[in-house]
N, C-alpha and C positions, 0 to 999 in steps of 0.2 A: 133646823137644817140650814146649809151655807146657801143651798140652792135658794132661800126664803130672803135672804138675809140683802140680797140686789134688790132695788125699788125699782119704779120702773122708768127713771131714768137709766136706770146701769150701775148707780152709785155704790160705793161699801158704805156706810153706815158707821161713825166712829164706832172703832174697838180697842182694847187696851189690855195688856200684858202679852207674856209667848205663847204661851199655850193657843189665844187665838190668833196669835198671826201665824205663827206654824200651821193649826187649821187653813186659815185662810189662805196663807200660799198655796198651798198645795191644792186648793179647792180654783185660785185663779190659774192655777201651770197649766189643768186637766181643763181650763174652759178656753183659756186664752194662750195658753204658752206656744202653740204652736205658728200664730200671726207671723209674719213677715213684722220688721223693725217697725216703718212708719203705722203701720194699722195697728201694732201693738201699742204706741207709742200715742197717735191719737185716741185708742180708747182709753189707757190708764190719763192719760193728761183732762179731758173733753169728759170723759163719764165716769169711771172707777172710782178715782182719787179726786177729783175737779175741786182745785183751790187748796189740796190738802197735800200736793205730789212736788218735790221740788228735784232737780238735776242739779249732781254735784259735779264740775270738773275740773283738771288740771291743767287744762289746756297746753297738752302734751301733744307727741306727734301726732296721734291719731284723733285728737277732740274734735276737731274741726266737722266730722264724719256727723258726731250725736249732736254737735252744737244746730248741724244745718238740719237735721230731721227735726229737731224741738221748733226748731225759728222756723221754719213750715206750715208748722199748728199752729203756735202759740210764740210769740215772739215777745211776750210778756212772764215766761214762766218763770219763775225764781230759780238763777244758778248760783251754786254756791262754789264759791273759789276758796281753797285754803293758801294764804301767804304764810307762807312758816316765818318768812324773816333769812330765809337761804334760798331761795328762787336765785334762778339765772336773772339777770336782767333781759334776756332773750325771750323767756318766757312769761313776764310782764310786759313787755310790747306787744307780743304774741295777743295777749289776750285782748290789749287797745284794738288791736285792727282787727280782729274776730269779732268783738262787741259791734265794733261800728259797720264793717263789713255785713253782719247781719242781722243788726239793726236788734240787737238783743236789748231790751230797756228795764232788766232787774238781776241786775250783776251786783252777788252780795258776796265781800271780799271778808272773811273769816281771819282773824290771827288770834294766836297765843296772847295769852295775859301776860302784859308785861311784868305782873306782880310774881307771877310764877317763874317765868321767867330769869328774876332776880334770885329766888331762892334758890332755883335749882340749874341754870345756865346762864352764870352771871358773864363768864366770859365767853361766852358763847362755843364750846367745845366739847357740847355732853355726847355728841352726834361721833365723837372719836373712843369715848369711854363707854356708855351705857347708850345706845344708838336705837332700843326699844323704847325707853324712856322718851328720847328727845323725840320721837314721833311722837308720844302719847301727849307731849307738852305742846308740841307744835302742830298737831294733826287731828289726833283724834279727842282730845280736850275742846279746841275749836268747832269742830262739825259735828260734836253731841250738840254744844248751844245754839249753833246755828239750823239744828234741824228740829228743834221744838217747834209747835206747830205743824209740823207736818207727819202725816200718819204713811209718808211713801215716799222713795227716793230715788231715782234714777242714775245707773252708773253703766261707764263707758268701756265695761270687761269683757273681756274675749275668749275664749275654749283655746286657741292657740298660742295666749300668752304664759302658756307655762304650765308645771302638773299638777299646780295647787288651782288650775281655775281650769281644769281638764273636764272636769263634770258640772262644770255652771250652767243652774237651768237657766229661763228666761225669766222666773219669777220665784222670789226664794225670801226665805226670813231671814231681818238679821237679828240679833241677839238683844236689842235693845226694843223688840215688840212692835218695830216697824217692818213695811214689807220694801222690800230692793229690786226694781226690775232692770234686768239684762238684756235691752232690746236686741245688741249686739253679739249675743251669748256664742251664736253659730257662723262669724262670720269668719273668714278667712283673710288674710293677709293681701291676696290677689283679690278680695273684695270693694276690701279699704282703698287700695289704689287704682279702682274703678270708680270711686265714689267718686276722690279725689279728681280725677280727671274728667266725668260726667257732670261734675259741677262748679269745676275750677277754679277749685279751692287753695288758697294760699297755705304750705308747706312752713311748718317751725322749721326757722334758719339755722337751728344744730341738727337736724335731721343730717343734713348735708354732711356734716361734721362728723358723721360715725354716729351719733346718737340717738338711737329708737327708742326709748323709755327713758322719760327724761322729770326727774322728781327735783328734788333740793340738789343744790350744785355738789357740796361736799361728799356728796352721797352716792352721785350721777356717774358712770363713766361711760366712755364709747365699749360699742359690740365691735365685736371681730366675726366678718363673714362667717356663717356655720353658726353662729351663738344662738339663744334662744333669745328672742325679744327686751327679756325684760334682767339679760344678766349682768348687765353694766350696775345694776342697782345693788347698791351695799355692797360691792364686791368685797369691803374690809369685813364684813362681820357674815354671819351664819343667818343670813334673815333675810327673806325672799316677800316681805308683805309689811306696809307700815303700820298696819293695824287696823284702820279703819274697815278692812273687809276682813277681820280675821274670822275664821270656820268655827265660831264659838255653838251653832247652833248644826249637828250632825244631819246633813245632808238625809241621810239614812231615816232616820227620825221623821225628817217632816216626807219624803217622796218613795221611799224603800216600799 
């Protein structure tokens, strides 16, 4: 039983392939999914996952939010940054003065193999012709390698960013036999800008500029009032997700 499977620190117990993280999510949503962020966030960091959980961000408009609940707990947790190699230069200063600001001391910055890279975006343009691909090369290539070792990962998604993240729990499988928690699954927008001003936190400088969701430059554009959050992204192509959270694993399946 899953109920046997917590020791009596609180800990999971390595496990490995889908079948049991699908179990297992669905066994931590019904124990723990309901927590408030920070107590969510200290029990998977402190007991669940402890030493095996790492936090992926982009330090985008909103990271600032998840970066300061983690630096809270654990101000040593492993974040894992992707440089695609098409960042703003905005959002590489961004994340200098985030690190140092709160005192974050394991900032592991992920990039594309340059070997692949060569073969398949020599001149750097694939993101204009085959724009899945060049996430896979610059995105989700990187943050498979860089999440070895870890049986848990932490990401910074919201239920208001759009209708493919309309039904995100707080704790969910991903597709690669790890578990993903959403501390921020239920928050709201007037949330975020509470946070922000409750702890006075420093704003990315294209926020200002029209820009709420803000990924790779080529890819990036400003919202126009009324837009949804996240539709500046990819407006040239038919693709609302770069892949790293794609729904490979039917929601239905593991909580239905």
């Amino acid at each position: 039983m899953l109920n046997d499977t917590l020791d009596t620190a609180g800990s999971v117990p390595p496990f490995a392939g889908q079948p049991e993280a699908n179990a297992l999510a669905r066994h931590l949503n019904e124990r723990h999914g309901t927590l408030g962020a920070h107590a969510l966030l200290e029990n998977m960091l402190c007991r669940t996952f402890l030493g095996r959980i790492a936090l992926v961000s982009s330090f985008g408009t909103e990271s600032a939010v998840l970066l300061h609940l983690v630096a809270r707990i654990d101000r040593a947790t492993p974040v894992l940054f992707l440089d695609t190699g098409k960042l703003f230069a905005e959002t590489l200063r961004y994340k200098d003065m985030l690190a140092e600001r709160l005192g974050l001391t394991d900032i592991r910055v992920l990039r594309p193999k340059p070997s692949e890279l060569r073969d398949d975006d020599r001149d750097g343009t694939l993101w204009k012709f085959l724009p899945d691909h060049c996430c896979h090369l610059r995105k989700v290539l990187p943050l498979a390698a860089g999440l070895r070792g870890f049986d848990a990962w932490i990401t910074g998604r919201k239920r208001f960013q759009g209708s493919t993240r309309a039904a995100l729990p707080a704790i969910e499988p991903d597709a690669d036999g790890r578990i993903k928690i959403n501390p921020l699954a239920d928050w709201t927008q007037a949330d975020i800008a509470a946070y922000f001003k409750a702890h006075d936190l420093p704003r990315h400088t294209l926020e200002a500029d029209g820009y709420r969701s803000i990924g790779c430059a080529p890819c990036t554009d400003r919202v126009a009032p009324g837009e949804d959050s996240r539709a500046g992204r990819w407006r040239h192509a038919a693709k609302t997700e770069c892949g790293i959270h794609a729904p490979m694993v039917p929601i239905a399946t593991c909580f239905g």
